[in-house]
C-alpha positions as CSV (number, residue, x, y, z in Angstrom):
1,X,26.2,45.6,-9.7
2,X,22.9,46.3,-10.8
3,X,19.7,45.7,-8.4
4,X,16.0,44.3,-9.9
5,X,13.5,45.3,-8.0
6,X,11.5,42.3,-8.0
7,X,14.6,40.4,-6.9
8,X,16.4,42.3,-4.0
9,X,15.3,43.5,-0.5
10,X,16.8,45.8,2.2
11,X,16.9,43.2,5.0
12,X,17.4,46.4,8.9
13,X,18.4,45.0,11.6
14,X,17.8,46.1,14.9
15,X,17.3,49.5,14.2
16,X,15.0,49.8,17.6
17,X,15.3,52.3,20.5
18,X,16.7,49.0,23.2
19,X,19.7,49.1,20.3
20,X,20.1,52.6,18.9
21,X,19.3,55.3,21.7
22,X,21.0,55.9,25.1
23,X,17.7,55.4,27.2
24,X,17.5,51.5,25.3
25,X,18.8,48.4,27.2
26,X,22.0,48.3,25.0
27,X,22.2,52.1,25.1
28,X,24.8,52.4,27.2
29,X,27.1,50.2,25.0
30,X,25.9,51.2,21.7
31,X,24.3,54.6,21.6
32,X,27.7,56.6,22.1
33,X,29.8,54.7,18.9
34,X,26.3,54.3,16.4
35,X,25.8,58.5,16.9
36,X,29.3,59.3,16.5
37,X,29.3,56.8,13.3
38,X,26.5,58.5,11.3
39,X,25.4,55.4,10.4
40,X,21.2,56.5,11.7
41,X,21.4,58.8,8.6
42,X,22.9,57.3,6.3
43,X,21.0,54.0,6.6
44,X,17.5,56.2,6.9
45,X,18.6,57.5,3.5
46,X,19.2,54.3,1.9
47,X,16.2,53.3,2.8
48,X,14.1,56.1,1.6
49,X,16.0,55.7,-2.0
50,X,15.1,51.9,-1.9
51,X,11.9,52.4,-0.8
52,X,11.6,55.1,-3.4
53,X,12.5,52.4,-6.4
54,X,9.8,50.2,-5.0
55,X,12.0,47.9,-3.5
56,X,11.1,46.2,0.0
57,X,12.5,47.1,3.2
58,X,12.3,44.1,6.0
59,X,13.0,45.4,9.5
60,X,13.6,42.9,12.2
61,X,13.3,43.6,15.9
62,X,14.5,41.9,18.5
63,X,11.7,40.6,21.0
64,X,10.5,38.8,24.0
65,X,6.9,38.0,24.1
66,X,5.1,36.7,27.4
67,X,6.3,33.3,27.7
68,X,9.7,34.0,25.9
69,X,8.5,32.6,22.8
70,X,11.5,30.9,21.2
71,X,14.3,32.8,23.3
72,X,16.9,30.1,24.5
73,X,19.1,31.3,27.2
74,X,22.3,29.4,25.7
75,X,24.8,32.4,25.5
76,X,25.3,35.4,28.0
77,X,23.5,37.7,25.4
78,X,20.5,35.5,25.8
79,X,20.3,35.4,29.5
80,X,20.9,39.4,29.6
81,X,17.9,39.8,27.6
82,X,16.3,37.0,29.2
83,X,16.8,38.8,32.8
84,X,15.4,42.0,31.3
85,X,12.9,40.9,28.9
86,X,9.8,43.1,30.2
87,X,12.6,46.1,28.3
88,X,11.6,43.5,25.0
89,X,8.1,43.6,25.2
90,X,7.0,44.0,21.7
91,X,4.9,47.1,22.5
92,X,7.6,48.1,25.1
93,X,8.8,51.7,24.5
94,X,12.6,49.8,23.6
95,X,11.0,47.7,21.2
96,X,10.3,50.5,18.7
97,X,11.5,51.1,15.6
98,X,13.7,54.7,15.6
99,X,11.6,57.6,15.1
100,X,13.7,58.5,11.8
101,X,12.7,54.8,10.0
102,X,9.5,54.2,12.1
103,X,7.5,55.2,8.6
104,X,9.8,53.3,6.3
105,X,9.0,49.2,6.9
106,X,7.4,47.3,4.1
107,X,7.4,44.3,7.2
108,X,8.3,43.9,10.1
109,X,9.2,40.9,11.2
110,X,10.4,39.7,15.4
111,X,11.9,37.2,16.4
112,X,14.0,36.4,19.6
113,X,17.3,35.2,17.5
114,X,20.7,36.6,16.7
115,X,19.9,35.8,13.4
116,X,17.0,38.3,11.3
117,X,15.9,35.4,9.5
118,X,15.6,32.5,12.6
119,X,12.2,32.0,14.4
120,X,9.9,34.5,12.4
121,X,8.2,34.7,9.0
122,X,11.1,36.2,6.7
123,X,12.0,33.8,5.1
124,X,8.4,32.8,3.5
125,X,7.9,36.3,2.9
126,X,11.4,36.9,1.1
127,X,10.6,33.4,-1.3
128,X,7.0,34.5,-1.6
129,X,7.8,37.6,-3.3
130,X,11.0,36.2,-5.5
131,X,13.8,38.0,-3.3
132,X,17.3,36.3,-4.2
133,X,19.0,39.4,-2.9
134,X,19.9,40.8,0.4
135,X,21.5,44.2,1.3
136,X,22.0,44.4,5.1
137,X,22.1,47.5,7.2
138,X,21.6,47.5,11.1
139,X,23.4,47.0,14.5
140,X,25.8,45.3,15.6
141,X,28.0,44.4,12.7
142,X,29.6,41.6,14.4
143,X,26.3,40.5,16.3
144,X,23.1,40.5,14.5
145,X,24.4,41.9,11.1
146,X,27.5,39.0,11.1
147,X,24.7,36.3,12.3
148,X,22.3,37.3,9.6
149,X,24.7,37.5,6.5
150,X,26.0,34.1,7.0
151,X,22.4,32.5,7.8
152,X,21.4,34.4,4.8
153,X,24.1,32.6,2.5
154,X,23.4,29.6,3.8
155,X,19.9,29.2,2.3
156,X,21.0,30.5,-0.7
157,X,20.4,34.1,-0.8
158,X,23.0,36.5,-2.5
159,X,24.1,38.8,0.9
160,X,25.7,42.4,0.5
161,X,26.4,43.9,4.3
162,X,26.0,47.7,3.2
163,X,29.6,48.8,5.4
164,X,28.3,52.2,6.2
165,X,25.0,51.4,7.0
166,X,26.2,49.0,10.0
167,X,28.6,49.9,12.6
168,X,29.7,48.0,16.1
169,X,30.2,49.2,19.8
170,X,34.3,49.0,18.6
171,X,35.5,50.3,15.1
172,X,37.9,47.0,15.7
173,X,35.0,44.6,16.1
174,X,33.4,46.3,13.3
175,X,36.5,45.8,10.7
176,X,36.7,42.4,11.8
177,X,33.6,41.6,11.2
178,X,33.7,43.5,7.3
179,X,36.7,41.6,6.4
180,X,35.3,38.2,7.6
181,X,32.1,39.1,5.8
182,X,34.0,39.7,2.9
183,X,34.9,36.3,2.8
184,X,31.4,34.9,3.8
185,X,28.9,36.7,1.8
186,X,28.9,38.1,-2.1
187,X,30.4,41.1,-1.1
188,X,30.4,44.2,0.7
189,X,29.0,47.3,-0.3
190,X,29.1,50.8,0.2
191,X,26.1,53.1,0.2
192,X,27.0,55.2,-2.5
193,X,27.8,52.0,-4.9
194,X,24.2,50.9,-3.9
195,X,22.1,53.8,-4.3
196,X,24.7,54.0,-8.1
197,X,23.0,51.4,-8.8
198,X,19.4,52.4,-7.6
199,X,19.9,55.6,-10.0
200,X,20.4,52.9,-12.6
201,X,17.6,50.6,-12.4
């Protein structure tokens, strides 16, 4: 594997205080298993040796503007966030990107889909600048980080889910979701293979 900068992107899901701290509207679910996983740090530093090589770093954040913009309440996720959507405010305090990766977005992009890439500007933004290539990191890995890698595939992009930059509520849901994504996507990575290649470039 060898990255070029002008053709790959970090695409970070949900890395926002609703998903990633205990005081966020998915806290109490998530908080507890993404600290104990490690995965903050060890995204925040693939990210900084991305960013470091010049190559982009597309953060999505999940949103509810006034009005719901294009939220559909068709699933029991959507309706929970639907019923609490004031927490989804884009300038709500749970809408923020995590202190520790605040300062490392070349974009940021929101949208109120599962998917990073459905209802918001991404995708333009991705062709614009001739990305091809995709290496995921975020929250949930069988939620957002599933959703995204095989709407990502789908138009054509080549998708690597970076497996210790992503974790789950369950260490079951999250292998699940890995070895499905292993069938889904160009492959999974680790992000010691990544930043390998980084070195390399």
């Amino acid at each position: 594997m060898s990255i070029q900068r002008t053709g790959a992107a970090v695409l970070a899901l949900h890395w926002q205080v609703n998903v990633i701290r205990p005081e966020g509207f998915f806290g109490p679910m998530l908080a507890a298993p993404v600290a104990a996983s490690g995965v903050v740090e060890r995204a925040s530093a693939l990210h900084e040796a991305m960013r470091a090589r010049g190559i982009p770093l597309l953060f999505t954040r999940f949103t509810v503007p006034v009005g719901e913009g294009q939220l559909v309440r068709n699933t029991a996720f959507m309706r929970a966030v639907a019923d609490a959507q004031t927490e989804f405010r884009p300038d709500a305090p749970g809408a923020a990107i995590i202190p520790e990766m605040a300062h490392q977005p070349t974009e940021v992009f929101d949208n109120q889909k599962l998917s990073g890439l459905a209802g918001n500007a991404a995708v333009r933004w991705l062709t614009e600048h001739g990305v091809d290539t995709l290496y995921l990191t975020g929250v949930a890995t069988n939620l957002t980080v599933a959703q995204t890698a095989r709407h990502a595939t789908d138009l054509g992009f080549t998708v690597h889910p970076v497996i210790d930059c992503v974790t789950a509520a369950d260490p079951g849901a999250h292998e699940a979701a890995i070895a499905d994504l292993e069938l889904v996507t160009s492959s999974c990575v680790a992000a010691a293979r990544v930043l390998e290649s980084v070195e390399h470039c």
